[in-house]
Structure formats: C-alpha cells, structure tokens
N, C-alpha and C positions, 0 to 999 in steps of 0.2 A: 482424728480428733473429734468429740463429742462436744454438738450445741452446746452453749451454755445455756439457753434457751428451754431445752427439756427438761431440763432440771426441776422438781420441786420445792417451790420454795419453802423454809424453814419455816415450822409453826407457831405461832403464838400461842403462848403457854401462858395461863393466869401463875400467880401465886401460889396457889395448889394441886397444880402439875395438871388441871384439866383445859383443854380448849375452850375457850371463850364460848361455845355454840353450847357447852355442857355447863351452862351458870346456871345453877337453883338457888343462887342466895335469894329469890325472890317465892321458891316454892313456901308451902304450907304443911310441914308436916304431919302424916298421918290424916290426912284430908279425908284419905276412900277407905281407910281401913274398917270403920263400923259397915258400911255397904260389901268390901269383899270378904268379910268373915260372915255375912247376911247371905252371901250369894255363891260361896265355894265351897267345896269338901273337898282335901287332899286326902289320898289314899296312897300309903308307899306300897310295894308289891314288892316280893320276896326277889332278891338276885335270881331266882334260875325260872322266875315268871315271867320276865323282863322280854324272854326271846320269844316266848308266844302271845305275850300281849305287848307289843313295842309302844302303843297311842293309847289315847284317851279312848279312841272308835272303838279298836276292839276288845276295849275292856267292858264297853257300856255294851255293844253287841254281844259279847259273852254271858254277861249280866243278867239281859233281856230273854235270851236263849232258855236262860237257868231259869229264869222267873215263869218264862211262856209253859212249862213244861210240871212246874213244881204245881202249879195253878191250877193243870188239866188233871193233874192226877189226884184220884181219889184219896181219902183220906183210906187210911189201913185202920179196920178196927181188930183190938186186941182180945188175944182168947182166954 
C-alpha cells in the first residue's frame, strides 16, 4: 500500500487555468519592447542550415570567418 503522504498535493488553479505564482495581472504591457527591438536582430535560417549552424555561436563565428577573409582580400580590378 502507498503513503498517502507522497502524494502531491492538488494545485491551486486561478480562474484562468494558471498557478497563482504565474499572476501578471499586475504586469505592464509592452514595457521592454522599444529597448528589445533597439537591441536584437532575428535572423531565420533556411531548414537544411539548421544542422550546421545549430546556436547563435556558430552562426556569429561563421559570420566572423566570412568577414575576416572578405576583408584581407584584395579588391579584383576589372579588365
């Protein structure tokens, strides 16, 4: 026979189905949104780029790579 003791007890559910510890009726909407539109760049990446750039690192190290190399090379002049 199992404790009754281990048991979990039931949670307390607000009115709209979230836990008490998840209450924003006290948030401010939209508060950080001018600061994180100031402060990010999303960039999607195609489905089949996904397996060789999985993070953020090694999209910005690739990036870098590209930049360190486009930089050192001479311009080509045209004939």
């Amino acid at each position: 026979m199992k404790d009754a003791s281990l048991k979990k007890p039931p949670s307390k559910r607000t009115a709209s189905g979230t836990s008490p510890e998840y209450d924003f009726s006290g948030g401010i909407r939209g508060k950080y949104v001018d600061r994180y539109r100031r402060g990010t760049n999303v960039v999607l990446l195609d489905p089949e780029l996904t397996e060789a750039f999985p993070d953020s690192k090694s999209v910005n190290d690739a990036l870098r790579a590209l930049l360190a190399i486009a930089t050192r090379a001479e311009p080509r002049k045209r004939s």
